[in-house]
N, C-alpha and C positions, 0 to 999 in steps of 0.2 A: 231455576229460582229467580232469576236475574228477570228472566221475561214476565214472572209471575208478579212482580214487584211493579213490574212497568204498567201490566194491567191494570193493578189495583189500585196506582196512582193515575192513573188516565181517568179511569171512573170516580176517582175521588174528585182531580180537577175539574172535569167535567161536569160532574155534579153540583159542587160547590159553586162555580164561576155562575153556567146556567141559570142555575135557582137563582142564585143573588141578581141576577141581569132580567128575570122574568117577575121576579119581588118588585122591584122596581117599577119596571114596566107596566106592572099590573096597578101599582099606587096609584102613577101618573092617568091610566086609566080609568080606573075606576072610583076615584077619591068621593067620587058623590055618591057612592054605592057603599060604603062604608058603614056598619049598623052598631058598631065599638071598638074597642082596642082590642085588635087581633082579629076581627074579622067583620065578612065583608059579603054581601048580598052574591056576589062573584068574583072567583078566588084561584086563577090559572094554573097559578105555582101548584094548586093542589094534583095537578091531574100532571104535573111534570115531577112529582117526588115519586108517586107511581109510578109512572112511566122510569124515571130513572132508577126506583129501586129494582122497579122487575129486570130491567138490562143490567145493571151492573151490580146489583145487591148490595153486599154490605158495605162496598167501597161507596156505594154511591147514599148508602144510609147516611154515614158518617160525614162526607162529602156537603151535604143538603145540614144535618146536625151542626158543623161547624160552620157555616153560611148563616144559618137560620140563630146560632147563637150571635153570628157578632154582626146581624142583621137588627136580634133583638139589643142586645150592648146598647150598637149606638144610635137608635132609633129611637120608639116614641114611646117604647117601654120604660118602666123606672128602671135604671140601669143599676140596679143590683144585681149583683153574681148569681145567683141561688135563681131565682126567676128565670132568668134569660138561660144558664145550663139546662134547666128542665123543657123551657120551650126549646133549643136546641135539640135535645132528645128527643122529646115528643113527635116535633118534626120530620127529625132525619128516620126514627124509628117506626113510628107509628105505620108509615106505608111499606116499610120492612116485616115489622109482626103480621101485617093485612095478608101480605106474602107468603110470608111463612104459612100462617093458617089457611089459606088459600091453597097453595101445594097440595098442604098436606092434607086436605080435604074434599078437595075437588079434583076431578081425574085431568090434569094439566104437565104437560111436558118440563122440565127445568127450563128445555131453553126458549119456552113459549111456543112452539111452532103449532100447536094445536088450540093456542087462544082464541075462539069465537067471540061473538058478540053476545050470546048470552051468557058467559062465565067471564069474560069482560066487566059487565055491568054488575055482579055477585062482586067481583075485585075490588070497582069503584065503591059501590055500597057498603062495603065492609069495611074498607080502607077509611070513606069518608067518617063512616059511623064510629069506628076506633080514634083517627084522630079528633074530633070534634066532641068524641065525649072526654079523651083523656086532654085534651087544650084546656076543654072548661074547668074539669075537676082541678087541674094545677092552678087555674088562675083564680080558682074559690080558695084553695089551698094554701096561696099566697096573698091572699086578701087583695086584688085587685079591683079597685073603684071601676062600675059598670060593664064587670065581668063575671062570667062563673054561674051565669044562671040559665035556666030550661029554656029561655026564651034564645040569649046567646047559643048555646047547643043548635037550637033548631037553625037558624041564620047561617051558622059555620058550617054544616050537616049543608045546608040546602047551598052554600055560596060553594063547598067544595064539589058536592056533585057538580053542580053548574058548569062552575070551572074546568072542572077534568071532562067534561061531556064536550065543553065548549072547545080545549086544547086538542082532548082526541081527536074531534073534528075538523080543527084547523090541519093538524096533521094528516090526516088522509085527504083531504081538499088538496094537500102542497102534494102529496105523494103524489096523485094522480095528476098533478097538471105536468110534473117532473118527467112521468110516463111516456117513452114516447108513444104520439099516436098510432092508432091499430089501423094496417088497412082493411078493408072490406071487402 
């Protein structure tokens, strides 16, 4: 029990710390890419909530959910409770349900080892397409000024692909240089 507790806070930390540190990161980068509140022509964090729900699941949903609510708190969102819970949700969950459906639909091992690149790309598409429509629908929901519309959707939709195509990338670029060389 004791180890199972340890696990599920490692991925919680992990998740939580992470996101928050590549939320960030990705501001500072891409601020001139930016198309409204909440999103962004390219959008990193998105392909690191996948990435961390597939490896640690629900710790790491939750992890990213509570990161991503007290990201929204006290950020640039109107810092109302009820807003920021639902983007917190949305966030941590959105690439958890993509998961779920994923699994259960596509012939994929639990602990990924038989992930390709073309059921990869079905993950990110789905993953993107789910949070991007449920981000918008909350923030039409919550009557947010220059949010919540098919134009938004399609920017979030194209800044998360982006982004998760862009981090999967940087990630295997790092793997391989980590690798040591092969001789010949």
């Amino acid at each position: 029990m004791d180890k199972i507790f340890r696990d599920w806070m490692t991925g919680f930390l992990i998740s939580a710390l992470v996101y928050a540190a590549l939320f960030y990161l990705n501001a500072w980068l891409t601020s001139h890419l930016a198309y409204g509140l909440g999103v962004s022509w390219i959008y990193l964090p998105a392909g690191l909530r996948l990435f961390l729900t597939l490896i640690f699941g629900l710790s790491g949903a939750v992890g990213i959910a509570i990161a991503s609510f007290l990201i929204c708190y006290l950020g640039d969102f109107p810092p109302e409770l009820i807003t920021c819970i639902g983007v917190g949700l949305i966030s941590g969950f959105a690439p958890y349900l993509a998961k779920i459906f994923v699994l259960s639909n596509i012939k994929i091992a639990s602990d990924l080892s038989d992930l390709s690149l073309p059921k990869l790309v079905i993950c990110i598409l789905i993953y993107a397409a789910l949070s991007a429509g449920l981000h918008q629908w909350w923030f039409a929901v919550r009557g947010l000024d220059g949010a919540g519309s098919f134009n938004h959707f399609l920017v979030m939709l194209i800044g998360d692909v982006l982004g998760t195509v862009l981090l999967v990338g940087l990630i295997k670029c790092s793997l391989d240089l980590l690798r040591p060389a092969r001789l010949t």
